[in-house]
Chimera marker file (.cmm) of the C-alpha trace (Angstrom):
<marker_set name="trace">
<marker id="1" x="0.000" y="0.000" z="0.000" r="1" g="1" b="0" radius="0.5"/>
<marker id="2" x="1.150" y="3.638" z="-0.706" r="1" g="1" b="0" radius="0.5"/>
<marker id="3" x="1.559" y="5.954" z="1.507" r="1" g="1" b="0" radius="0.5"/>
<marker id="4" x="2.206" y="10.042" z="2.115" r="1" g="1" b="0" radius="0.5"/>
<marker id="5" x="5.796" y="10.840" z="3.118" r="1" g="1" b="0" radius="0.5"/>
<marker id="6" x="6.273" y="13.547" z="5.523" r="1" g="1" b="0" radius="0.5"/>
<marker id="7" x="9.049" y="15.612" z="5.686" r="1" g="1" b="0" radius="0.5"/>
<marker id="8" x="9.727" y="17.922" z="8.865" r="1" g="1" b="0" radius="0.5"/>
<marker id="9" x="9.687" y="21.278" z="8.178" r="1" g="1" b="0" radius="0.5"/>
<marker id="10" x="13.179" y="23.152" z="7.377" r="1" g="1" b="0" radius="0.5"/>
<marker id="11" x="12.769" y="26.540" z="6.576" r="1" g="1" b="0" radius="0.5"/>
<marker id="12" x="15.971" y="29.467" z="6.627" r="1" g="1" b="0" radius="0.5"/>
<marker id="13" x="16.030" y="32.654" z="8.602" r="1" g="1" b="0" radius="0.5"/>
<marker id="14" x="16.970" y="33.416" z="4.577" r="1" g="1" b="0" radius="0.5"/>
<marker id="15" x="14.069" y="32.051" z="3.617" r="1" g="1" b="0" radius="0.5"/>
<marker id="16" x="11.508" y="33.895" z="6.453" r="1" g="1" b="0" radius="0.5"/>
<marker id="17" x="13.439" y="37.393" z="5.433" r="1" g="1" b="0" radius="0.5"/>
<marker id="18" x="12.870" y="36.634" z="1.710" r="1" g="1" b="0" radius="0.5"/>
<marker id="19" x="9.083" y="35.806" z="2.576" r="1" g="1" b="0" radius="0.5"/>
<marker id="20" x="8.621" y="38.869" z="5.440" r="1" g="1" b="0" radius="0.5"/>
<marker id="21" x="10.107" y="40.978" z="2.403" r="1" g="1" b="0" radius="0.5"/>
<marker id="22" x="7.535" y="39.456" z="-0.079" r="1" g="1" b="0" radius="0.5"/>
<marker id="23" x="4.730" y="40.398" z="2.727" r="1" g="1" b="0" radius="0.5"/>
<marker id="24" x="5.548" y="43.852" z="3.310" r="1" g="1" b="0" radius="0.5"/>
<marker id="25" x="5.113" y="44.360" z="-0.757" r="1" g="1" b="0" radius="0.5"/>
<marker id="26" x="1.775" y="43.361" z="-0.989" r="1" g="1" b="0" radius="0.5"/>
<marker id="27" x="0.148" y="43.919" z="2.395" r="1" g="1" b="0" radius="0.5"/>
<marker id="28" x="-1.088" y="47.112" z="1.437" r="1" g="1" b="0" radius="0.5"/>
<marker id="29" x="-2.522" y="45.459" z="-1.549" r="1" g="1" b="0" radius="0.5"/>
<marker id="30" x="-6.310" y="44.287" z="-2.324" r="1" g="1" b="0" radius="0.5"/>
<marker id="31" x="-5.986" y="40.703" z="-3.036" r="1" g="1" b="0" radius="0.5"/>
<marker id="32" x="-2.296" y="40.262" z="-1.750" r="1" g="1" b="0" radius="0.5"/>
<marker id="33" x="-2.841" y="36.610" z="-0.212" r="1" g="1" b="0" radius="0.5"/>
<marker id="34" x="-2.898" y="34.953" z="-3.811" r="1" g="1" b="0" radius="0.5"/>
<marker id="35" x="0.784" y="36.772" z="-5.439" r="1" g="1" b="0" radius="0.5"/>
<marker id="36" x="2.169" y="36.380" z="-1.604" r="1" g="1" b="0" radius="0.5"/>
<marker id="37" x="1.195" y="32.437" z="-1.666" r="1" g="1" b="0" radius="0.5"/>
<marker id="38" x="2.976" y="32.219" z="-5.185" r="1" g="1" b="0" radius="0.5"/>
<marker id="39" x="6.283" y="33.444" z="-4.385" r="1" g="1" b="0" radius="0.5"/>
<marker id="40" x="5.865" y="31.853" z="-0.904" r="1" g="1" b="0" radius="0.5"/>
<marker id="41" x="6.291" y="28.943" z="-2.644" r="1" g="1" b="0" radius="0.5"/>
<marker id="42" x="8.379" y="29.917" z="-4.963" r="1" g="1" b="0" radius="0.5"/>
<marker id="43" x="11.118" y="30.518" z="-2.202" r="1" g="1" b="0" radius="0.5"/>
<marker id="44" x="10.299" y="27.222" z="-0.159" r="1" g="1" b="0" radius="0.5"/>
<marker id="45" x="8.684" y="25.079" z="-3.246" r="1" g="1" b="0" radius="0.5"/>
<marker id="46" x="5.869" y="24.135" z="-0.711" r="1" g="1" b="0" radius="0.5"/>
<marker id="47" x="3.433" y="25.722" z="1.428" r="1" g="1" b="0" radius="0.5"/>
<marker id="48" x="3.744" y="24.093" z="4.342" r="1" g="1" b="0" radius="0.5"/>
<marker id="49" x="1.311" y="24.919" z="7.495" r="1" g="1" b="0" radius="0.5"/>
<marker id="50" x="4.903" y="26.690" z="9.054" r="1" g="1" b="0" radius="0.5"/>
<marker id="51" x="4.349" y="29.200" z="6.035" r="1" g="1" b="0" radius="0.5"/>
<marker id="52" x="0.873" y="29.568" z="5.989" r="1" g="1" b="0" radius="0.5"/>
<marker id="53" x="1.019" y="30.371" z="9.749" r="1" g="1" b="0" radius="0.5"/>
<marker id="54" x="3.744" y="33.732" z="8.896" r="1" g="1" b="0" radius="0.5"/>
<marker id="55" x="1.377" y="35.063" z="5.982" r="1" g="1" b="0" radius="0.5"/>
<marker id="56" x="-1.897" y="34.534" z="7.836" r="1" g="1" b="0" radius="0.5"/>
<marker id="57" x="-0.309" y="36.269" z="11.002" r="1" g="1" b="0" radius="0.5"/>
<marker id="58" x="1.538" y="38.852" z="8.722" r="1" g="1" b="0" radius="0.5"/>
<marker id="59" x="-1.711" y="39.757" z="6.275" r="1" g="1" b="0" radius="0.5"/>
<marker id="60" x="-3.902" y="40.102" z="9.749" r="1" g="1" b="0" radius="0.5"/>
<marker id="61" x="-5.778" y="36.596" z="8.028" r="1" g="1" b="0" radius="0.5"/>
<marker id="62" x="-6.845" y="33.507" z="9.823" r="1" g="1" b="0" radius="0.5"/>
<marker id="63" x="-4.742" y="30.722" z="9.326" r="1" g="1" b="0" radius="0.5"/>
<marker id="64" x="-8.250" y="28.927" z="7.899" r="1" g="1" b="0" radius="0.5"/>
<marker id="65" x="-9.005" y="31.385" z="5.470" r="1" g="1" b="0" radius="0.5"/>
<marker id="66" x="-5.058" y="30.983" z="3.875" r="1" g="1" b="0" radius="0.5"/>
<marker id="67" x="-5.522" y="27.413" z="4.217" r="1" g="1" b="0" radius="0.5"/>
<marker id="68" x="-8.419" y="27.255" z="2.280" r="1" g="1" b="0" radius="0.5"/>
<marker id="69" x="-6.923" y="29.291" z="-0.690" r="1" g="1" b="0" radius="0.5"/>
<marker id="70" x="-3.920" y="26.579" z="-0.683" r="1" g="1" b="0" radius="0.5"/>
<marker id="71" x="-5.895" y="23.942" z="-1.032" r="1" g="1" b="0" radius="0.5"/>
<marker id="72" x="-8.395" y="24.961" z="-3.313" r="1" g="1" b="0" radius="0.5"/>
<marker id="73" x="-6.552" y="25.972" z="-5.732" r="1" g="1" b="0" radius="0.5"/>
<marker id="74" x="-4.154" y="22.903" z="-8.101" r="1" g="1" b="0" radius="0.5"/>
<marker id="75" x="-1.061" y="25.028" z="-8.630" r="1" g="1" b="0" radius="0.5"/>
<marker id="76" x="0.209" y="25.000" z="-4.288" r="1" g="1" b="0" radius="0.5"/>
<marker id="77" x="1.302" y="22.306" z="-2.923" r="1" g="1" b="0" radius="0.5"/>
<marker id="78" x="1.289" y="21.423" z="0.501" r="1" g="1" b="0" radius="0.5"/>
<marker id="79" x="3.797" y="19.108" z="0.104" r="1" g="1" b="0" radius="0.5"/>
<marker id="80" x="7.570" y="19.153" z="-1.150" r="1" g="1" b="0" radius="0.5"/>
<marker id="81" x="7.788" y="18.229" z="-4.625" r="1" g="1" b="0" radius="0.5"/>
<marker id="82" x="10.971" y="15.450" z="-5.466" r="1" g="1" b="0" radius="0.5"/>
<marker id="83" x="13.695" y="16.055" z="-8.025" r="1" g="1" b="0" radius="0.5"/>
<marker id="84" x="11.789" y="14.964" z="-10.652" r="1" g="1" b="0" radius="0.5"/>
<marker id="85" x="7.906" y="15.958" z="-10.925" r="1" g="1" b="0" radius="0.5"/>
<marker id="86" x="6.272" y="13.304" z="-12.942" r="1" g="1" b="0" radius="0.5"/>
<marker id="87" x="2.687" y="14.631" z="-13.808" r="1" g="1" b="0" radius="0.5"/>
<marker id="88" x="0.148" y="12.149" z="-15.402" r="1" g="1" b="0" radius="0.5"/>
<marker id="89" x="-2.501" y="13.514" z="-17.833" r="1" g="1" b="0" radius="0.5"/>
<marker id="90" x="-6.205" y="12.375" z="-16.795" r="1" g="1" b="0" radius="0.5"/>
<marker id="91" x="-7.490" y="14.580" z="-18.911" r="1" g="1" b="0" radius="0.5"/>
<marker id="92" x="-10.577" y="12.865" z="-21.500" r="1" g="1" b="0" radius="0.5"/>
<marker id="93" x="-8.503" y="12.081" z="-24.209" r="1" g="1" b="0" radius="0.5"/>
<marker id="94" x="-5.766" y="10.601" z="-22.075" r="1" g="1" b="0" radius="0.5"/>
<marker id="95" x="-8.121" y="9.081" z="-19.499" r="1" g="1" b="0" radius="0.5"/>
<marker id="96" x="-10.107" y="7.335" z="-22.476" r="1" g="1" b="0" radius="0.5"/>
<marker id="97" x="-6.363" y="5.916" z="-23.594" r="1" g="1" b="0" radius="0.5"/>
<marker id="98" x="-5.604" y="4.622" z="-20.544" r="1" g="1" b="0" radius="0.5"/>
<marker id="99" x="-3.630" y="7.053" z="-18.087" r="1" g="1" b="0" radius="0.5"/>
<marker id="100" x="-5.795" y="5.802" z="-15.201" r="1" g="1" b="0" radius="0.5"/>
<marker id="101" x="-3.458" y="2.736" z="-15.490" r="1" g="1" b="0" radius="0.5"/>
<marker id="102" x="-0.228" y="4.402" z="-15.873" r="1" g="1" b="0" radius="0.5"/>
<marker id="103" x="-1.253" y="6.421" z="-13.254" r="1" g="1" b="0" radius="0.5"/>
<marker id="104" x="-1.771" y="3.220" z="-11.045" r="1" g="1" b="0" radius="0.5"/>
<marker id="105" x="1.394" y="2.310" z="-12.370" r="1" g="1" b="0" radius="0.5"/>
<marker id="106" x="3.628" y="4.637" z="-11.514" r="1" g="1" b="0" radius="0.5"/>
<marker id="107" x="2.065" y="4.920" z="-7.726" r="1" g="1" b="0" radius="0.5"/>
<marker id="108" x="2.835" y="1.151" z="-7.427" r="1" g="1" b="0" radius="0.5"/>
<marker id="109" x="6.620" y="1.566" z="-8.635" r="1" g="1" b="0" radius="0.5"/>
<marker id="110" x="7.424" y="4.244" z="-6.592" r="1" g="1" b="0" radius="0.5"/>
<marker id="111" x="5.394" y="3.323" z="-3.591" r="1" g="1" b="0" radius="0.5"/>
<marker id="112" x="3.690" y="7.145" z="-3.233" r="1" g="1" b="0" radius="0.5"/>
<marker id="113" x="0.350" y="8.800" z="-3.759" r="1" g="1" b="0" radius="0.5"/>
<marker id="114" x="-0.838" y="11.290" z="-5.850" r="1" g="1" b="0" radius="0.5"/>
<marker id="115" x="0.407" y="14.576" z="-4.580" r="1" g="1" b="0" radius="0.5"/>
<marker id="116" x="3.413" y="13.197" z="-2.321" r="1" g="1" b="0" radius="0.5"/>
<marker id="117" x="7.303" y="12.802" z="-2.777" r="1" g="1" b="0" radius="0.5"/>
<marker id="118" x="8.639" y="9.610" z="-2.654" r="1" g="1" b="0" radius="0.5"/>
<marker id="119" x="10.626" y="8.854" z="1.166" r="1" g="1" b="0" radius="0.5"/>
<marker id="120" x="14.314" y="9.960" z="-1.213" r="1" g="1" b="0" radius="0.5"/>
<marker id="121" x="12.966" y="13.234" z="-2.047" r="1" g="1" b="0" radius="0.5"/>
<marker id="122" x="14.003" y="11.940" z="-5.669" r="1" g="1" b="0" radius="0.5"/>
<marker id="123" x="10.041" y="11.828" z="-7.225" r="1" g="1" b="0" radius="0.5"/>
<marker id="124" x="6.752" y="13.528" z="-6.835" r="1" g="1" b="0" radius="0.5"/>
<marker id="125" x="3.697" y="12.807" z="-8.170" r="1" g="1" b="0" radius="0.5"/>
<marker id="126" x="0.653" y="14.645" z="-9.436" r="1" g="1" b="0" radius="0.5"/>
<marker id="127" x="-2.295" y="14.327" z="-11.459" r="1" g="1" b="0" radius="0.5"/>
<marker id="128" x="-2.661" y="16.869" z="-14.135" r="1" g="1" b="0" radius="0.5"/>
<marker id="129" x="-5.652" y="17.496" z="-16.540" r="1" g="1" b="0" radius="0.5"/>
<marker id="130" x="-5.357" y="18.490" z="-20.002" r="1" g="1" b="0" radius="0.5"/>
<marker id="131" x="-1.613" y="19.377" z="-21.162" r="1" g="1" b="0" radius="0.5"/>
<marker id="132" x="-2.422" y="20.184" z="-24.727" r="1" g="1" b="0" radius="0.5"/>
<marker id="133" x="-0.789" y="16.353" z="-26.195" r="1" g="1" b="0" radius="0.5"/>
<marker id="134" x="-3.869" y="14.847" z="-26.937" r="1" g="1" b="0" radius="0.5"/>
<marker id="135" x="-2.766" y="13.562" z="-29.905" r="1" g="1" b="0" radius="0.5"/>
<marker id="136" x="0.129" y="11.287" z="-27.848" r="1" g="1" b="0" radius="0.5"/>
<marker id="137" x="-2.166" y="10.442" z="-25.020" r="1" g="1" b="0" radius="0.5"/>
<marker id="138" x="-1.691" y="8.937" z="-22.920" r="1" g="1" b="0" radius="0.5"/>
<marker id="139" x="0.629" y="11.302" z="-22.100" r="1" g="1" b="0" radius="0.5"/>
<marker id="140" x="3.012" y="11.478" z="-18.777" r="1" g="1" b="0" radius="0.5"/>
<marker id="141" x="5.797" y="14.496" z="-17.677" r="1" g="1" b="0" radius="0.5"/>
<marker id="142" x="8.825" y="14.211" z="-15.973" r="1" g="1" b="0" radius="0.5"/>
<marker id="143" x="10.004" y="17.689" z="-15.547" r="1" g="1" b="0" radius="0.5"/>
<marker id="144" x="10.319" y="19.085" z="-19.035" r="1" g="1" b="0" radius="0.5"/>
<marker id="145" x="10.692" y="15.502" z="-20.744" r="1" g="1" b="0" radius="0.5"/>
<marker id="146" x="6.795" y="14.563" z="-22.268" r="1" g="1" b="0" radius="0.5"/>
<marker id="147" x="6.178" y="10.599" z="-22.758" r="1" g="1" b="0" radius="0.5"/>
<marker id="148" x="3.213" y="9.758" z="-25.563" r="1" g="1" b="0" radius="0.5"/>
<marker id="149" x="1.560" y="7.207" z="-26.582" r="1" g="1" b="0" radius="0.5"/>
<marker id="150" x="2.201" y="4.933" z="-23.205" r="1" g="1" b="0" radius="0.5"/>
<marker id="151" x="1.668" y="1.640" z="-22.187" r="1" g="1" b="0" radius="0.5"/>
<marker id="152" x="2.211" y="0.129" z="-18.306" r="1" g="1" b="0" radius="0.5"/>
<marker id="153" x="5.164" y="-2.200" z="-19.733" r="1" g="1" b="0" radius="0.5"/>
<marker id="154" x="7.102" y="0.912" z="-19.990" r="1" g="1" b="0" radius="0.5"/>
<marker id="155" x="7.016" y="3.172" z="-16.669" r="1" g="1" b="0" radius="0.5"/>
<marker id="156" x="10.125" y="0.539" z="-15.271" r="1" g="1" b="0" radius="0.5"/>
<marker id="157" x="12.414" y="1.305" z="-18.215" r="1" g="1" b="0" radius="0.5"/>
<marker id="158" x="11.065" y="5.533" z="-17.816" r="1" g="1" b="0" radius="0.5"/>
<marker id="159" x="12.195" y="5.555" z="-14.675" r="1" g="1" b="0" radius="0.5"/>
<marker id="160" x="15.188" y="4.132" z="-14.648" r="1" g="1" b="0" radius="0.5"/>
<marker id="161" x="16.540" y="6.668" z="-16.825" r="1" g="1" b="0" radius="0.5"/>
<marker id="162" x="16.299" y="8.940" z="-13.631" r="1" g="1" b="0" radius="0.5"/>
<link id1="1" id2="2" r="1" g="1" b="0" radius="0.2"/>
<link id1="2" id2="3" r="1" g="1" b="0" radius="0.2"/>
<link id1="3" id2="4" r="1" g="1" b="0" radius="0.2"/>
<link id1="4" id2="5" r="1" g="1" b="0" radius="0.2"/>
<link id1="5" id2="6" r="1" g="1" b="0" radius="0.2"/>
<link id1="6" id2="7" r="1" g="1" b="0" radius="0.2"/>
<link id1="7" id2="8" r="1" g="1" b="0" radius="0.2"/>
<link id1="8" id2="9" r="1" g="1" b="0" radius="0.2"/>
<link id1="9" id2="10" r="1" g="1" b="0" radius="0.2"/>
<link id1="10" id2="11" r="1" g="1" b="0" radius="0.2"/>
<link id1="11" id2="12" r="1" g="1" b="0" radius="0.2"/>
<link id1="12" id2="13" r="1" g="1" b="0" radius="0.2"/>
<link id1="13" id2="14" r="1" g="1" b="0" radius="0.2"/>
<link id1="14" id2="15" r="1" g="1" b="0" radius="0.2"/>
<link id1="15" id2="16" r="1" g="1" b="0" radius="0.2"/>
<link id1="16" id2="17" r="1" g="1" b="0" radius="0.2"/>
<link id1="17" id2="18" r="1" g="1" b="0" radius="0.2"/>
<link id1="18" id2="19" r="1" g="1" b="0" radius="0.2"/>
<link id1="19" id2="20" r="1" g="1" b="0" radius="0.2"/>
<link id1="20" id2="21" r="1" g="1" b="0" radius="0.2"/>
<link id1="21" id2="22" r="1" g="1" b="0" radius="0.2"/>
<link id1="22" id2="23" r="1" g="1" b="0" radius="0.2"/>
<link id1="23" id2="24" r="1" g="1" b="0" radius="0.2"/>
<link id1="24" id2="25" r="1" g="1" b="0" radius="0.2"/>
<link id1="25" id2="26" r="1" g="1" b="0" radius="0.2"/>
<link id1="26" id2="27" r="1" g="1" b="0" radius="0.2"/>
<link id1="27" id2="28" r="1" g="1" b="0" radius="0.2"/>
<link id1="28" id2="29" r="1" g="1" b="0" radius="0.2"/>
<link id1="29" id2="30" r="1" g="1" b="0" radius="0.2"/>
<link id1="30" id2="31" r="1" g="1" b="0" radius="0.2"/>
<link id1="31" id2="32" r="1" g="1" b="0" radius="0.2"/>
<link id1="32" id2="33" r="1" g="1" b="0" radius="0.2"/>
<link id1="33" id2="34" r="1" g="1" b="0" radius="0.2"/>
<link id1="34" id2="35" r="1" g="1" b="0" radius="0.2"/>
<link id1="35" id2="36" r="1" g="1" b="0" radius="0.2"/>
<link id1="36" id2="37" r="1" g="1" b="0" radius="0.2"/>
<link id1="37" id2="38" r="1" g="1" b="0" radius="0.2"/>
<link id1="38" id2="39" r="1" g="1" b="0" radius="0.2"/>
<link id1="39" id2="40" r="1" g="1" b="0" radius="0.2"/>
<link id1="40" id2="41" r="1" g="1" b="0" radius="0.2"/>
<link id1="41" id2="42" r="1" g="1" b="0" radius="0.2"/>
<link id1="42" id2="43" r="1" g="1" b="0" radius="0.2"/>
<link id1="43" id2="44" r="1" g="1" b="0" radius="0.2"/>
<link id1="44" id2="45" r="1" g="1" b="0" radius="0.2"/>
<link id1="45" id2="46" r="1" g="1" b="0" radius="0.2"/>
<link id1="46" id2="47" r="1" g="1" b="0" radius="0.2"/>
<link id1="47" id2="48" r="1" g="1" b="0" radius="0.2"/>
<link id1="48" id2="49" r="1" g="1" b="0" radius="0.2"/>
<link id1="49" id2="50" r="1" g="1" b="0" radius="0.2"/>
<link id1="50" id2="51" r="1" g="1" b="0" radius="0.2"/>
<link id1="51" id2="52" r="1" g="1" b="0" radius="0.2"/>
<link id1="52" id2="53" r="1" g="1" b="0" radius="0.2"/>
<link id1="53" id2="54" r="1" g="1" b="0" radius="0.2"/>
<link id1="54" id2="55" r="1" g="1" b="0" radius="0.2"/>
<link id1="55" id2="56" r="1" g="1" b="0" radius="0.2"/>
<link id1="56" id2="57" r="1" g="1" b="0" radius="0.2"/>
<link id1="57" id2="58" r="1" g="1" b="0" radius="0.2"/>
<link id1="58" id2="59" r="1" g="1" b="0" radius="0.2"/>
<link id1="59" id2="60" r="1" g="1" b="0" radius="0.2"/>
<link id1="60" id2="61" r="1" g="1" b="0" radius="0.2"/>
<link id1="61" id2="62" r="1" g="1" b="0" radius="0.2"/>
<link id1="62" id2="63" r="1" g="1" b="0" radius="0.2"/>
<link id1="63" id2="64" r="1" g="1" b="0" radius="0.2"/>
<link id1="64" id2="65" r="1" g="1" b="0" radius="0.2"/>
<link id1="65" id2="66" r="1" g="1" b="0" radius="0.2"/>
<link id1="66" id2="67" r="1" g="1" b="0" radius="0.2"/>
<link id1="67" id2="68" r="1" g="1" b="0" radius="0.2"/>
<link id1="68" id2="69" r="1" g="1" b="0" radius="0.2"/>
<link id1="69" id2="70" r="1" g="1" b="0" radius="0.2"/>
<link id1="70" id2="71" r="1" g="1" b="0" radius="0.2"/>
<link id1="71" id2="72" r="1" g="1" b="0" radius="0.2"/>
<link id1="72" id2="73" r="1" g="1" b="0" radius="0.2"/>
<link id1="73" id2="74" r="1" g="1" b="0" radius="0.2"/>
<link id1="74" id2="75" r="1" g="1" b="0" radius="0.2"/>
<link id1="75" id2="76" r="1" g="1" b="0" radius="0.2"/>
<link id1="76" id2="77" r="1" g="1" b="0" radius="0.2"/>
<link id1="77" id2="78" r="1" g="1" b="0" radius="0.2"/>
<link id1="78" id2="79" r="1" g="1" b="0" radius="0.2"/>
<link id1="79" id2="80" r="1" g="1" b="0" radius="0.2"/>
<link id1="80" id2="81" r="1" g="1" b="0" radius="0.2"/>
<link id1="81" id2="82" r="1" g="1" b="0" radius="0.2"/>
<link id1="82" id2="83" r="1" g="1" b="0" radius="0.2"/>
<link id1="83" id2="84" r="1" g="1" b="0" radius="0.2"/>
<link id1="84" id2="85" r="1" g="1" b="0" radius="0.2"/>
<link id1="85" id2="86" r="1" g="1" b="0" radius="0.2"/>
<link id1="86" id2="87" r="1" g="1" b="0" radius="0.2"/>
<link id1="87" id2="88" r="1" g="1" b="0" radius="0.2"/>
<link id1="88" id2="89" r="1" g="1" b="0" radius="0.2"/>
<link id1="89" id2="90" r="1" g="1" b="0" radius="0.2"/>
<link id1="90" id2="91" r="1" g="1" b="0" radius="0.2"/>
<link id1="91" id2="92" r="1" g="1" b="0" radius="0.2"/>
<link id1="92" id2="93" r="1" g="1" b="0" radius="0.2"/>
<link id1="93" id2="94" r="1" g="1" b="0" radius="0.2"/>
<link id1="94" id2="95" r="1" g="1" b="0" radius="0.2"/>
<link id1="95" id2="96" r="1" g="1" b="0" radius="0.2"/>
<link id1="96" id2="97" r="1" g="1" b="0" radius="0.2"/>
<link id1="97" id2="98" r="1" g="1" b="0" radius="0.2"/>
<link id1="98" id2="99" r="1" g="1" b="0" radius="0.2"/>
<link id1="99" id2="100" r="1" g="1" b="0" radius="0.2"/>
<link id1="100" id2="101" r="1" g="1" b="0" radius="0.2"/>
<link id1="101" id2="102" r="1" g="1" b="0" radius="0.2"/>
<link id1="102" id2="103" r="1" g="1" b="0" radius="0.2"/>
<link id1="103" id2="104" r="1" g="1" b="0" radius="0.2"/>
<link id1="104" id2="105" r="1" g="1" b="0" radius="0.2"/>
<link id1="105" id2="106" r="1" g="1" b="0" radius="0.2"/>
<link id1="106" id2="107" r="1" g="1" b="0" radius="0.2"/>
<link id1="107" id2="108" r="1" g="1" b="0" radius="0.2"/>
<link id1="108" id2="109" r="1" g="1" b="0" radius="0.2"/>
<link id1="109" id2="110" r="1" g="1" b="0" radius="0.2"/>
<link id1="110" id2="111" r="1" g="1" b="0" radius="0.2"/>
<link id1="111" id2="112" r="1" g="1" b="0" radius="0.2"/>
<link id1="112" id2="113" r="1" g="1" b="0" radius="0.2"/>
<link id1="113" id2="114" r="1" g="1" b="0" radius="0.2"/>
<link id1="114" id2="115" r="1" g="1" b="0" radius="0.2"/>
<link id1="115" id2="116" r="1" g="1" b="0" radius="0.2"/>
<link id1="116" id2="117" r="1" g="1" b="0" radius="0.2"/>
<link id1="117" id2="118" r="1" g="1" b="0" radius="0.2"/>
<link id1="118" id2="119" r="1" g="1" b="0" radius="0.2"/>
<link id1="119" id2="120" r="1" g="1" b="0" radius="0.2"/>
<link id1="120" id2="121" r="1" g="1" b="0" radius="0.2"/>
<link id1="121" id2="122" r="1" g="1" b="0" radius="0.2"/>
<link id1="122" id2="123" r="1" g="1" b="0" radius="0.2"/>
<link id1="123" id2="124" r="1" g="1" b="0" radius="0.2"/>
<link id1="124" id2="125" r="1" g="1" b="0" radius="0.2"/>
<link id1="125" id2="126" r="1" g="1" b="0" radius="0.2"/>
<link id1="126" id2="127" r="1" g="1" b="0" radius="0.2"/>
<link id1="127" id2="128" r="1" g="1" b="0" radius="0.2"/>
<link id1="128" id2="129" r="1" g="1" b="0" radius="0.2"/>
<link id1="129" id2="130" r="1" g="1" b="0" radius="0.2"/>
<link id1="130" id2="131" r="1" g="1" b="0" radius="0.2"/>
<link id1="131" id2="132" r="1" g="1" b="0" radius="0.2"/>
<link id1="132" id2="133" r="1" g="1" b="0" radius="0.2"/>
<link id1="133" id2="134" r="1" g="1" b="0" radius="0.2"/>
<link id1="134" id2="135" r="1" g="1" b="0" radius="0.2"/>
<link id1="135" id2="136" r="1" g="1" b="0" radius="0.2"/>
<link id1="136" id2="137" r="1" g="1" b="0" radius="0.2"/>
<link id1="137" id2="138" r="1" g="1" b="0" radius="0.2"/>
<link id1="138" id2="139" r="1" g="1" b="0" radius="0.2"/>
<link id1="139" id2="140" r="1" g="1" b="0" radius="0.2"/>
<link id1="140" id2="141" r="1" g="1" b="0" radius="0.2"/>
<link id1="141" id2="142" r="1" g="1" b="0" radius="0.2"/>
<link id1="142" id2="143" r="1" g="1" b="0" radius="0.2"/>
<link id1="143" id2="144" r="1" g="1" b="0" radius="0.2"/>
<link id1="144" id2="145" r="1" g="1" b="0" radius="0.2"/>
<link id1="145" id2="146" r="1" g="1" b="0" radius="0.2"/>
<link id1="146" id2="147" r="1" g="1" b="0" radius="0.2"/>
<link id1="147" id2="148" r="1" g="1" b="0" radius="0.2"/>
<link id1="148" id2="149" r="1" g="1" b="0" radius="0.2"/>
<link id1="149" id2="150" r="1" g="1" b="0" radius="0.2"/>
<link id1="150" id2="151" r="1" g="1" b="0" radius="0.2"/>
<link id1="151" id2="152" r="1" g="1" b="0" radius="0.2"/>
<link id1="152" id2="153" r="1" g="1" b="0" radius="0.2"/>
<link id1="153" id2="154" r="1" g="1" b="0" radius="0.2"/>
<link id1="154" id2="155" r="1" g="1" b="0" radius="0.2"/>
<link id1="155" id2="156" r="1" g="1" b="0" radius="0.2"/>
<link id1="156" id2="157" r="1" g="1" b="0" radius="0.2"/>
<link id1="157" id2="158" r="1" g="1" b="0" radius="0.2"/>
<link id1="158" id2="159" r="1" g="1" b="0" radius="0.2"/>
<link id1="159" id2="160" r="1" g="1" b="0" radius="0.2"/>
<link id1="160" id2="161" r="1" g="1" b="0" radius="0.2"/>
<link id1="161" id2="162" r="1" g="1" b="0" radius="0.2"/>
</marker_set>
């Protein structure tokens, strides 16, 4: 069974500056929480709950109404994302090709769920909807490298390569 791999929380004083910087731009600013959240994670990758907890505090929000922008909306993450970010298409013409199964397949050979980082740090996975290759579908991502046309027999021998 798959599970979600947790890492513990290691933000800089580098890294709070940058972000306390970021803050002070925008606060002022109607709308500031979405453009603060995006280079929030720009300078950790993630938006963990430590994060959250310093904008929500510094744009005089509640941590539940930051929270609730995170996670509603695909592009933050509240988890770290690995080395390589393999994305699997489920959009319709992808789905209807079979990405459901290289979807399964990948989970099973690298032991992680949708939306988690494998224990290395070395691969995260997410689910993705349409990326415009409906002509290869199915259609998988590894960073900037785009795999068409795929077939379960063939995640082992993609992966390897990384």
């Amino acid at each position: 069974m798959s599970k979600v791999v947790t890492v513990p929380f290691n933000g800089t004083k580098e890294q709070e500056q940058e972000l306390l910087k970021v803050i002070a731009a925008h606060k002022d600013e109607r709308g500031a929480l979405i453009p603060v959240l995006h280079k929030a994670q720009e300078i950790y990758g993630y938006l963990p709950i430590e994060v959250q907890t310093i904008i929500a505090k510094e744009l005089g929000l509640s941590l539940a109404e930051v929270y609730g922008v995170v996670t509603f909306y695909a592009q933050f993450s509240l988890y770290p994302k690995g080395e390589y970010k393999i994305s699997v298409c489920l959009g319709t013409a992808c789905y209807v090709k079979g990405s459901g199964t290289i979807l399964d397949k990948v989970k099973e050979k690298l032991n992680i769920e949708v939306g988690a980082c494998s224990e290395d740090g070395k691969f995260s996975l997410d689910a993705t909807r349409c990326i415009g290759a409906c002509g290869l579908a199915p259609v998988m991502t590894i960073n900037d490298d785009v795999y068409g046309r795929l077939v379960p027999e063939e995640i082992d021998k993609i992966l390897a390569k990384y």
